[in-house]
C-alpha positions as a Python dict, from the first residue, in 0.01 Angstrom:
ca = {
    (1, 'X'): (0, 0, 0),
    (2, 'X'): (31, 357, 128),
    (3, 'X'): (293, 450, 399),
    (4, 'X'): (136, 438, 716),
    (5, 'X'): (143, 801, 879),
    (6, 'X'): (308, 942, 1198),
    (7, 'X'): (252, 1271, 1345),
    (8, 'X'): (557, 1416, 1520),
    (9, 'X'): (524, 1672, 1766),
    (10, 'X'): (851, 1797, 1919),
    (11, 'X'): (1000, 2196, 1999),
    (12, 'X'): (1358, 2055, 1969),
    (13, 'X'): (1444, 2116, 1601),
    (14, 'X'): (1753, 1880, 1643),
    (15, 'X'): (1545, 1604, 1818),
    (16, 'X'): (1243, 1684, 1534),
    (17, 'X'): (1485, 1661, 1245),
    (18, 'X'): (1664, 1343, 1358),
    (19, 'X'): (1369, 1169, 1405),
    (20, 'X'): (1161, 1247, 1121),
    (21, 'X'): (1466, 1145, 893),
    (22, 'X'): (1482, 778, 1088),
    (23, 'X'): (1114, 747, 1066),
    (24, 'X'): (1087, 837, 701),
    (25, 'X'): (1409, 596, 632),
    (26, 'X'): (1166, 349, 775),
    (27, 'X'): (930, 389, 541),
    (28, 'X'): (702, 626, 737),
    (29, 'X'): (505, 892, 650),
    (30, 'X'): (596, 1185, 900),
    (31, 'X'): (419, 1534, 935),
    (32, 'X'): (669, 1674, 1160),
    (33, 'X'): (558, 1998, 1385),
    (34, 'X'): (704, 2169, 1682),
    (35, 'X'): (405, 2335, 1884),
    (36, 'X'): (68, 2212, 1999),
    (37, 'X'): (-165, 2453, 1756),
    (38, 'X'): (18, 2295, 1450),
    (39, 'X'): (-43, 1944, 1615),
    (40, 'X'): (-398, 2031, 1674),
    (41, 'X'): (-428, 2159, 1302),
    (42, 'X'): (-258, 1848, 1155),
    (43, 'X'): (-499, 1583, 1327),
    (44, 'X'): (-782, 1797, 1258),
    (45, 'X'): (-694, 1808, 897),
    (46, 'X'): (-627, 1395, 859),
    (47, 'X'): (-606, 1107, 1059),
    (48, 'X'): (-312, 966, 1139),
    (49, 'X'): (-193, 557, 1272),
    (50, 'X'): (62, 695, 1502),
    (51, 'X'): (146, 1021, 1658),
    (52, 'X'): (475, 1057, 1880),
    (53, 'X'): (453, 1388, 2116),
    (54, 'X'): (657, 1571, 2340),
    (55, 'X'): (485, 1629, 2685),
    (56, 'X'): (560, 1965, 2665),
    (57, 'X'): (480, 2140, 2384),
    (58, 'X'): (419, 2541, 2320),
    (59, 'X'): (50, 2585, 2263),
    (60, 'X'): (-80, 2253, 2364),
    (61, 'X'): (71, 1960, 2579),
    (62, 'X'): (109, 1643, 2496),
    (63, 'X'): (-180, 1570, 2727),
    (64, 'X'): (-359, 1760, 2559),
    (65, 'X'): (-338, 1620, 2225),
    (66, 'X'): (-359, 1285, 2366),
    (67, 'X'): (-755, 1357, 2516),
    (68, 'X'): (-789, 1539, 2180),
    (69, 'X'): (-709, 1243, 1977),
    (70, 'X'): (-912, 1000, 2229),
    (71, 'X'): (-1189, 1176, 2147),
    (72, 'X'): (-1169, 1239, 1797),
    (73, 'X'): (-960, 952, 1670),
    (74, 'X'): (-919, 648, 1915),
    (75, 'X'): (-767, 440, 1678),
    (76, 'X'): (-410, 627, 1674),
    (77, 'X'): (-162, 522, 1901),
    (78, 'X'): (-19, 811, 2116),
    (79, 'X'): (355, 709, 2239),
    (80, 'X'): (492, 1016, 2475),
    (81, 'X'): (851, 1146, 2533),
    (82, 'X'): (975, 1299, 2853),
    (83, 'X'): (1228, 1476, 2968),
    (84, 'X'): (1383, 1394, 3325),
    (85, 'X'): (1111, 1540, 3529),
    (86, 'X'): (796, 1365, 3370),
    (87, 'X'): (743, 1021, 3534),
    (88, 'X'): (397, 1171, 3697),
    (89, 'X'): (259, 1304, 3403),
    (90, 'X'): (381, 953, 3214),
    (91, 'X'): (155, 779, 3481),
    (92, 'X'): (-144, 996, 3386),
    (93, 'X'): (-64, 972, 3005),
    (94, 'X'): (-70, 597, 3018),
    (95, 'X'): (-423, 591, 3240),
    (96, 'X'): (-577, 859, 2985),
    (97, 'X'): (-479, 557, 2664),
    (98, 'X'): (-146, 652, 2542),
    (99, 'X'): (64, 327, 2462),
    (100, 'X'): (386, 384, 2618),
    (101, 'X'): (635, 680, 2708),
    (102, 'X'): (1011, 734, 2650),
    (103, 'X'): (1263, 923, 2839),
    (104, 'X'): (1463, 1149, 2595),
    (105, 'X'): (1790, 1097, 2789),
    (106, 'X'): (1752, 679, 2737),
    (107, 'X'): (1641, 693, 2338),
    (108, 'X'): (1755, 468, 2132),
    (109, 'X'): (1654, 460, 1794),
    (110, 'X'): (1626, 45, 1744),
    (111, 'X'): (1405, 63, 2109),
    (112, 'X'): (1226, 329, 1926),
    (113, 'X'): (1128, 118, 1622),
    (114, 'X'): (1052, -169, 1822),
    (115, 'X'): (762, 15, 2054),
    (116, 'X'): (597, 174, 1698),
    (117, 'X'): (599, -191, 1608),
    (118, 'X'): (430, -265, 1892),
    (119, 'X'): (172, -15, 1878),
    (120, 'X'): (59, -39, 1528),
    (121, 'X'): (60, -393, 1584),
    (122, 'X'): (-185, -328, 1891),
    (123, 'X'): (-401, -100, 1664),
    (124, 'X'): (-380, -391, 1368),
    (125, 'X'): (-474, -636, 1612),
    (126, 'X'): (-806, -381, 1727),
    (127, 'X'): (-945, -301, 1349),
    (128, 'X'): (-905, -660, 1335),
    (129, 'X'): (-1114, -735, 1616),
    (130, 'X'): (-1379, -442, 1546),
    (131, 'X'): (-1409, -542, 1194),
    (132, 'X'): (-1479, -920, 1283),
    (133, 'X'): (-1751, -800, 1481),
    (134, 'X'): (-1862, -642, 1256),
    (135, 'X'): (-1910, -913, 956),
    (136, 'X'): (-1988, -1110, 1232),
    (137, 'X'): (-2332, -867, 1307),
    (138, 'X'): (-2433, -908, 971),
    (139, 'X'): (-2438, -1289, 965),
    (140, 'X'): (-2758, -1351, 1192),
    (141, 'X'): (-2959, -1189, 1511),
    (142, 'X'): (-2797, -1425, 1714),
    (143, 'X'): (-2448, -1360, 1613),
    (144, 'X'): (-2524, -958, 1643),
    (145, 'X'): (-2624, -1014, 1987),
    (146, 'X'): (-2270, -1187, 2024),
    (147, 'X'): (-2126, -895, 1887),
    (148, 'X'): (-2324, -673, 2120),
    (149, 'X'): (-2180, -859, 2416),
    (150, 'X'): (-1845, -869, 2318),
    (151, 'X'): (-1816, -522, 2247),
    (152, 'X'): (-1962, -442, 2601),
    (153, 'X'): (-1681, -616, 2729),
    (154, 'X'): (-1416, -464, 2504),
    (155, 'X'): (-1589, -183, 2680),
    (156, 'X'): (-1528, -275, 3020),
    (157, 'X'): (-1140, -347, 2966),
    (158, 'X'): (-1106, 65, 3015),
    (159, 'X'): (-1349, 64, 3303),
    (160, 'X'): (-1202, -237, 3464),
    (161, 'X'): (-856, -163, 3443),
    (162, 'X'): (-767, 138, 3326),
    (163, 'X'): (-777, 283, 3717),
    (164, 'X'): (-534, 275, 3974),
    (165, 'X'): (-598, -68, 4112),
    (166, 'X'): (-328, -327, 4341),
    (167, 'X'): (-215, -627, 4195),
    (168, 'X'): (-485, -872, 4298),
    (169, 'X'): (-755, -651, 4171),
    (170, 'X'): (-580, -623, 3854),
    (171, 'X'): (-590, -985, 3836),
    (172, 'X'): (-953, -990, 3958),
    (173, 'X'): (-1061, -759, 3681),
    (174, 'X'): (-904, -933, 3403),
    (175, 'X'): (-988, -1274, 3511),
    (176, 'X'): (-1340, -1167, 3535),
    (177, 'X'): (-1361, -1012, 3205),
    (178, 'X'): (-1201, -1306, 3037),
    (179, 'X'): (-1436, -1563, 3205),
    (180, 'X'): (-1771, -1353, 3137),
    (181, 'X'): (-1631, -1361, 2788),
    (182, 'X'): (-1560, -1709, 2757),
    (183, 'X'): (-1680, -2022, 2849),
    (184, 'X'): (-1394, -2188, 3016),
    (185, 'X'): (-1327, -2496, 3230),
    (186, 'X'): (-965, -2345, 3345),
    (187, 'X'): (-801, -2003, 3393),
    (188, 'X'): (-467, -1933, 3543),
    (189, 'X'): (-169, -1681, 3568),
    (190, 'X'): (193, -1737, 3709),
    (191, 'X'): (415, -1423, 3727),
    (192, 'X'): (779, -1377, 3745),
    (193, 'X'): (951, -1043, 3865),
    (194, 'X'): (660, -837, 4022),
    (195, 'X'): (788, -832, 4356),
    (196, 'X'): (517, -761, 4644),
    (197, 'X'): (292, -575, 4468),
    (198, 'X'): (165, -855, 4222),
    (199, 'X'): (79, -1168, 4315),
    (200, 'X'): (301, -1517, 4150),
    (201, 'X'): (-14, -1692, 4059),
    (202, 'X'): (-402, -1705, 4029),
    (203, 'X'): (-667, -1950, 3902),
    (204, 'X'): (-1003, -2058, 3826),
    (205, 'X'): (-1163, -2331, 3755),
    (206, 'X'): (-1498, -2439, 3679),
    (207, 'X'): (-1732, -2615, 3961),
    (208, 'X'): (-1753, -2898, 3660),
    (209, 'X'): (-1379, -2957, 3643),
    (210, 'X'): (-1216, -3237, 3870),
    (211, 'X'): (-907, -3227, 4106),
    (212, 'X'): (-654, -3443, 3897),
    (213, 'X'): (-790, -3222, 3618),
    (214, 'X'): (-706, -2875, 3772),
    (215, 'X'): (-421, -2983, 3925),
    (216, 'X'): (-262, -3097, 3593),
    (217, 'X'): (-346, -2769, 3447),
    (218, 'X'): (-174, -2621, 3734),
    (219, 'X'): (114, -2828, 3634),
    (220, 'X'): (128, -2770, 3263),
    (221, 'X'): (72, -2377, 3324),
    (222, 'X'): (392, -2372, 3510),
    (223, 'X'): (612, -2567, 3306),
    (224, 'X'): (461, -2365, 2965),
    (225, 'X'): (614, -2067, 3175),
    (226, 'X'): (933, -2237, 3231),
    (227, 'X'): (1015, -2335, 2864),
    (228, 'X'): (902, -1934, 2772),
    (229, 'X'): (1099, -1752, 3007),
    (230, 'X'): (1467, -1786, 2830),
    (231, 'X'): (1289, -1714, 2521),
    (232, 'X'): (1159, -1335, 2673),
    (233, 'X'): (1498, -1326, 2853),
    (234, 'X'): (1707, -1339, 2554),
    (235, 'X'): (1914, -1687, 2639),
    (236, 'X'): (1737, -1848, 2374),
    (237, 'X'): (1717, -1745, 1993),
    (238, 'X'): (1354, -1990, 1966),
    (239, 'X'): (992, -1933, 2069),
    (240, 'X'): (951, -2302, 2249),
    (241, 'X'): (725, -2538, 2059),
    (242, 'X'): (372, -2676, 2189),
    (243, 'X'): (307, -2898, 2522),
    (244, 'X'): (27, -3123, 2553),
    (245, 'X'): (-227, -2974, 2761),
    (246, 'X'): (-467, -3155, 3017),
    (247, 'X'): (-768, -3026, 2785),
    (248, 'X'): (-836, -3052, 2390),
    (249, 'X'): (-890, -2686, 2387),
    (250, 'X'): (-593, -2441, 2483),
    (251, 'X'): (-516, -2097, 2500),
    (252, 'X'): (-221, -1918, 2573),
    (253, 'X'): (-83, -1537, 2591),
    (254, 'X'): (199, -1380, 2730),
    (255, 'X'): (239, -1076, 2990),
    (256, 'X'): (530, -875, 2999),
    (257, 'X'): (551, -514, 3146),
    (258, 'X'): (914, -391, 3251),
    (259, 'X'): (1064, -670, 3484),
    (260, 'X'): (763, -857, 3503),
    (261, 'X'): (659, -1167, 3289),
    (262, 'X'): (407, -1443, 3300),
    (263, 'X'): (151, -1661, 3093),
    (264, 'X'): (-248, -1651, 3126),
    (265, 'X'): (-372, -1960, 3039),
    (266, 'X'): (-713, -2105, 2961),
    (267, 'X'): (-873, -2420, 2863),
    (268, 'X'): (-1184, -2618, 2781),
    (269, 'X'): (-1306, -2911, 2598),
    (270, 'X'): (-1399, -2785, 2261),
    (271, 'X'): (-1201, -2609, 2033),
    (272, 'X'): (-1206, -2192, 2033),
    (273, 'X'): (-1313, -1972, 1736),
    (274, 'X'): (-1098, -1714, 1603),
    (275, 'X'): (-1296, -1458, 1750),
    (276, 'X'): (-1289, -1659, 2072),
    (277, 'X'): (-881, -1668, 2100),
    (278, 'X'): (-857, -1282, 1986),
    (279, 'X'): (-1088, -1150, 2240),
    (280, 'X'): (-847, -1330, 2508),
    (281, 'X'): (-560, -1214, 2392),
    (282, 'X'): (-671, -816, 2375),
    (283, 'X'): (-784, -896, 2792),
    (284, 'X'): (-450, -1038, 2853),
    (285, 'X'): (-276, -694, 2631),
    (286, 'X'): (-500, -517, 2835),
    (287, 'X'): (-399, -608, 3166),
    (288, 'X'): (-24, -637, 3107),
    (289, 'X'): (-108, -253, 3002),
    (290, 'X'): (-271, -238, 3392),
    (291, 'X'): (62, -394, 3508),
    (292, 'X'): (253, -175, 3352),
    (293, 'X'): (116, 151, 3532),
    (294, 'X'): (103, -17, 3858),
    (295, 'X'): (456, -101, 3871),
    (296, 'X'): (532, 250, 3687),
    (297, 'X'): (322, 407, 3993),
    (298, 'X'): (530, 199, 4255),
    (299, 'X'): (810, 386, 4111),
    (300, 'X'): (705, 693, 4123),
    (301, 'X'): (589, 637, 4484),
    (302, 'X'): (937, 480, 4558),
    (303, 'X'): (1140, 818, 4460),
    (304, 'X'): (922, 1026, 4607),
    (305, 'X'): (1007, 880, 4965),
    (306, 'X'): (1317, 690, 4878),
    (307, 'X'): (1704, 865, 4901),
    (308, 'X'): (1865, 852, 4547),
    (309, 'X'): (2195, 756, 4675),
    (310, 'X'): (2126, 501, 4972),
    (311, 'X'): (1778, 333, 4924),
    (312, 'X'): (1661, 476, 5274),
    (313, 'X'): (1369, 639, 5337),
    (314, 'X'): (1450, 1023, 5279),
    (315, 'X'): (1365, 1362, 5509),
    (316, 'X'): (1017, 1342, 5362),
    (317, 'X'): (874, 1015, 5429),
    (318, 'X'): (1069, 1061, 5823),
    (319, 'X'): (881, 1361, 5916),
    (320, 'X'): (546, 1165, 5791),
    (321, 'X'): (621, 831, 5977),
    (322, 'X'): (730, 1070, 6291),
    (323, 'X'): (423, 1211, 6313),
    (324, 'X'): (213, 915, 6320),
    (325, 'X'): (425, 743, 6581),
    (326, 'X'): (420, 1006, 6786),
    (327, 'X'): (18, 969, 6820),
    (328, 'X'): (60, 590, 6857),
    (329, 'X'): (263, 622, 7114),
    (330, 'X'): (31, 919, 7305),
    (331, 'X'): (-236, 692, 7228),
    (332, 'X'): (-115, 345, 7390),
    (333, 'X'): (139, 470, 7664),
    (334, 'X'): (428, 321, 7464),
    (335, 'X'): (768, 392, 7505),
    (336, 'X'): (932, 584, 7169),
    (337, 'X'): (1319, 688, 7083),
    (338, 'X'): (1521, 824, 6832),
    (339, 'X'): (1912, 831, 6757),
    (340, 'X'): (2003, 1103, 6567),
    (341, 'X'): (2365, 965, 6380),
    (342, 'X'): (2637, 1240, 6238),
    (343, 'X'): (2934, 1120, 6032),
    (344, 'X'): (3235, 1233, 6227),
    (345, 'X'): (3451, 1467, 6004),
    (346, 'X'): (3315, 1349, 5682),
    (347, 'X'): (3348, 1689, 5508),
    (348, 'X'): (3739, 1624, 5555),
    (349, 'X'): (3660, 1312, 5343),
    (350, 'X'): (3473, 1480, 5075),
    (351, 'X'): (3762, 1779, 5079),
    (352, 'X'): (4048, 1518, 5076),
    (353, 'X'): (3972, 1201, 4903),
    (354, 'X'): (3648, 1315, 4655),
    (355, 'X'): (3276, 1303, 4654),
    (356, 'X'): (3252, 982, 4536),
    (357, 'X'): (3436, 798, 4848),
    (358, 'X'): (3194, 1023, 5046),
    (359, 'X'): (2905, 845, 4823),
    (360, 'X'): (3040, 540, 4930),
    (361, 'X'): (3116, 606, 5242),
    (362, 'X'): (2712, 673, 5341),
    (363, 'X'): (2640, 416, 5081),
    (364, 'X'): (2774, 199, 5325),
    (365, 'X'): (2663, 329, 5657),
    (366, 'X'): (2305, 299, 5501),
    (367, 'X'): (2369, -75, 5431),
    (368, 'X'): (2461, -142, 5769),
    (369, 'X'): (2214, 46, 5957),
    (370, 'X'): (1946, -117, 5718),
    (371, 'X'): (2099, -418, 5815),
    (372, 'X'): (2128, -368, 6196),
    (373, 'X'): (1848, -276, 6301),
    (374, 'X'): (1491, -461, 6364),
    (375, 'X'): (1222, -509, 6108),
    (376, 'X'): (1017, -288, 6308),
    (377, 'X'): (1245, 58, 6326),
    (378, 'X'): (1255, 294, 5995),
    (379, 'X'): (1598, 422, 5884),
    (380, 'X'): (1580, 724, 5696),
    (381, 'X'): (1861, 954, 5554),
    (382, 'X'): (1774, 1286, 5751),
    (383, 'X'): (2006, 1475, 5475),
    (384, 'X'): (2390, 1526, 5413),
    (385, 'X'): (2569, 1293, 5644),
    (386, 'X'): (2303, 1270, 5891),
    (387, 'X'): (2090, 964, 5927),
    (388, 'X'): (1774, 889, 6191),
    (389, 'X'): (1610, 635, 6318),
    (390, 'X'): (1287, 569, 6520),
    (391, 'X'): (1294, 278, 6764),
    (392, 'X'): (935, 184, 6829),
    (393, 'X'): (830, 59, 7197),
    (394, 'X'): (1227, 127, 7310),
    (395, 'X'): (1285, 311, 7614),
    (396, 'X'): (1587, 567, 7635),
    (397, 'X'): (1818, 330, 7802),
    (398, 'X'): (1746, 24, 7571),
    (399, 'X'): (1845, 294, 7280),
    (400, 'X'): (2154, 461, 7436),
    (401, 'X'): (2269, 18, 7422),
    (402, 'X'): (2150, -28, 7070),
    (403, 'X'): (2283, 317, 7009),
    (404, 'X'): (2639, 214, 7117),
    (405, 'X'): (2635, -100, 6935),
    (406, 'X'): (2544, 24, 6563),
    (407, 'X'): (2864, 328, 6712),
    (408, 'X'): (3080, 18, 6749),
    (409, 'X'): (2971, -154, 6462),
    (410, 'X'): (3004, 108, 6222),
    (411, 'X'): (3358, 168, 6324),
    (412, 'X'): (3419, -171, 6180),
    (413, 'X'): (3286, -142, 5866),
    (414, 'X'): (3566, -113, 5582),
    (415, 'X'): (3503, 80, 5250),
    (416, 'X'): (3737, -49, 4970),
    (417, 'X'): (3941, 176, 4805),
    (418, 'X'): (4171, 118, 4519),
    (419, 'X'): (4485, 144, 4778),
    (420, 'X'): (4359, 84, 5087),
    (421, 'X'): (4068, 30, 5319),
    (422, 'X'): (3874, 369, 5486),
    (423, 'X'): (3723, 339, 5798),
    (424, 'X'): (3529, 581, 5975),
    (425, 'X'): (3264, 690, 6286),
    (426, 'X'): (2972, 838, 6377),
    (427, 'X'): (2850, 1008, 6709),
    (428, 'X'): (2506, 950, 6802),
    (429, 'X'): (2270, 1180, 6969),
    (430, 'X'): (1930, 958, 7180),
    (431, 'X'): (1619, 1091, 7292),
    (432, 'X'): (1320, 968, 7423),
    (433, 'X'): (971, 1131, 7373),
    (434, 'X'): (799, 1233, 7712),
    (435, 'X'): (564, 1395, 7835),
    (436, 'X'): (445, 1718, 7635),
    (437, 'X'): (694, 1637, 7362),
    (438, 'X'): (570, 1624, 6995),
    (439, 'X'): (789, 1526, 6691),
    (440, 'X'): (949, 1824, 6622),
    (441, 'X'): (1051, 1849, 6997),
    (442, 'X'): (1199, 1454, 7006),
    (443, 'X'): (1389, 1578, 6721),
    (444, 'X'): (1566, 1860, 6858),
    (445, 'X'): (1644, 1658, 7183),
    (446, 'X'): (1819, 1387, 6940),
    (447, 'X'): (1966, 1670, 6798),
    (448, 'X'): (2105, 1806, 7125),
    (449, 'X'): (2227, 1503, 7239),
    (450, 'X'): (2421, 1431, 6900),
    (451, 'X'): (2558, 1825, 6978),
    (452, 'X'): (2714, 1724, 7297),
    (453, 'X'): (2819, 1391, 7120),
    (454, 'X'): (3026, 1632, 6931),
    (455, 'X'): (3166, 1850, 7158),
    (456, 'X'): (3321, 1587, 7368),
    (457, 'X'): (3498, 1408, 7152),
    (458, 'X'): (3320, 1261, 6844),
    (459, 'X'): (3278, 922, 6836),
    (460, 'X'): (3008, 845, 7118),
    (461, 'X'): (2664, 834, 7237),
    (462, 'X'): (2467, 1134, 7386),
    (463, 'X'): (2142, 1081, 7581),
    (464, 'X'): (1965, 1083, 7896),
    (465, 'X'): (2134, 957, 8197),
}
């Protein structure tokens, strides 16, 4: 059997050589190159199974290629590298069919091997599909007709889910592929580890099906997901054997995209055809694929408004949520402050005792405030050791008292050192927006306040009598 073939695009002649010796040692064939016109050349020249590119290539990116090779050869798998900066174009990459991306920094050869195993066994598992449909056209008109539908719904799996979508219509789309597919009497998901943004569970059942019926299914789906999850966790060395179901006729398939894992199930009461229990497993590859670049999006979203260091909401996302509260609050005549929060002499903690006490030192504070204050205010990290937040429908007087109790609570809060335990203070600046003020002018006031905070004395709150 001939070596299946890998194009390797990469302008890092260490990185290029490295890898086209493991890949090769693998039994690979590699056509290594290290600019986009040499890629372009290569896959015009032959077709290749797999092709692993650098986003950023001279000549051509790795975008590039990868609508190149979508158009021209859909069968190869595209995996992407990326440096430290590429998590957006990763996103788009995944939308536009590429497999999966790596970040150069985190390689590791064996995770390497084990996502080209996965992709080639994706692309196995496709020309295995497409070429059953096709014997299966030749067979009879009514089995090309079959074929006709099915690959209109193969089809659809890009339209359906290949978009950014939330959660539940994620789930919506795949459940309604699967059950225009297949005649089922049950369909159901439970998820582990998506967090808000996906649902734990969905199902289906036909209008035929009875409660007790339904309801066992229900039952078995969970406990099918029970016995699996130490298996995908890596506490048990087994895949779990078979459990009964409530119908003759079961399917199963597993999702799993970062953190997240679950089990689609489906059942009826005759037994499915090969073709039958294929097609369901591409939909359930499929949307574990959608999964995937939902919960990659979330993270994108999440850094993009989130502070590295603290987990508050950063400068960014502030000025943004300022700015619409400061309508709201035109709008509906309600009351809106702000405490503006300085770390008193925290450079002489940085200069003395090290930027990483000073890490944990607003590590901390940004635990607490999260902590201390309602569900209702934001807490952002303004920058350096300052720190806001917005007290919605809170007059100035009711903030100068929750102002002075997060001052008094902070200077109880201990950060552990090897030898001892630091404690430290803020002073807090309040201000109230009134009339003719907009967000940048609350600001300043806050600001003000937190300036005369300083000057007389440091830690104590600033406001308006």
């Amino acid at each position: 059997m001939a070596a299946e073939t890998i194009l390797l695009a990469d302008d890092d002649p260490s990185i290029l050589g490295a890898l086209t010796e493991f890949l090769e040692g693998q039994g690979y064939a590699v056509h290594a190159v290290t600019d986009g016109r040499q890629a372009l050349a290569a896959l015009d020249a032959e077709e290749f199974t797999l092709a692993l590119l650098d986003l950023k290539l001279p000549g051509l990116s790795g975008l590039e290629l990868l609508s190149h090779i979508k158009d021209y050869s859909p069968e190869t798998e595209v995996i992407l590298f990326t440096g430290h900066a590429g998590l957006e174009s990763a996103v788009q990459a995944l939308r536009l069919g590429a497999y999966d991306y790596l970040l150069k920094s985190d390689l590791i050869l064996a995770d390497l091997q084990a996502v080209i195993n996965r992709a080639l066994e994706r692309r196995r598992l496709a020309q295995t599909n497409r070429l059953l449909l096709e014997n299966l056209s030749q067979a009879q008109e009514e089995l090309a007709q079959r074929r006709a539908a099915e690959l209109t719904q193969i089809r659809r799996i890009g339209e359906t889910l290949a978009g950014p979508l939330t959660g539940p219509q994620i789930i919506q789309g795949m459940f309604s592929l699967i059950l225009e597919s297949l005649p089922l009497a049950v369909l159901g998901l439970e998820l582990r580890g998506g967090g808000e943004e996906l649902p734990p569970d969905a199902y289906r059942r036909h209008p035929g099906v009875d409660e007790d019926t339904f309801e066992a299914f229900i039952s078995w789906l969970k406990s099918r997901l029970h016995d699996w999850l130490p298996y995908w966790r890596g506490t048990a060395t087994q895949e779990p054997g078979n459990r009964q179901g409530p119908l003759p006729a079961m399917l199963e398939a597993p999702v799993q995209a970062g953190e997240v894992t679950g089990l689609v199930a489906a059942g009826r009461e005759t037994p499915f055809t090969p073709e039958e229990s294929e097609l369901f497993h591409i939909f359930v590859l499929q949307g574990g694929a959608a999964f995937k670049n939902l919960i990659l999006y979330e993270q994108v979203r999440s850094m993009a408004i989130r502070d590295g260091l603290t987990g508050l909401y950063n400068y960014r996302y502030f000025w943004e949520v300022l700015h619409r509260e400061v309508e709201l609050a035109r709008r509906y005549q309600h009351p809106l402050s702000l405490l503006f929060l300085d770390i008193d002499d925290f450079k002489k903690v940085n200069d003395t005792l090290g930027h990483p006490v000073g890490d944990l030192v607003l590590k901390a504070l940004g635990n607490y405030l999260q902590a201390a204050v309602r569900q209702a205010d934001l807490v952002c990290r303004y920058g350096g050791e300052e720190f806001v937040v917005l007290l919605a429908e809170t007059e100035a007087q009711q903030a100068k008292i929750s102002a002075e109790r997060l001052r008094a609570g902070i200077s109880h809060i201990p950060v552990d050192l090897p030898e001892r335990q630091l404690y430290f203070t803020v002073s807090i600046g309040v201000a109230e927006l009134g009339p003719g003020m907009d967000g940048e002018t609350l600001v300043k006031a806050a600001d003000a306040a937190l300036y005369q905070a300083k000057q007389t004395g440091k830690n104590r709150v600033c406001g308006p009598e």
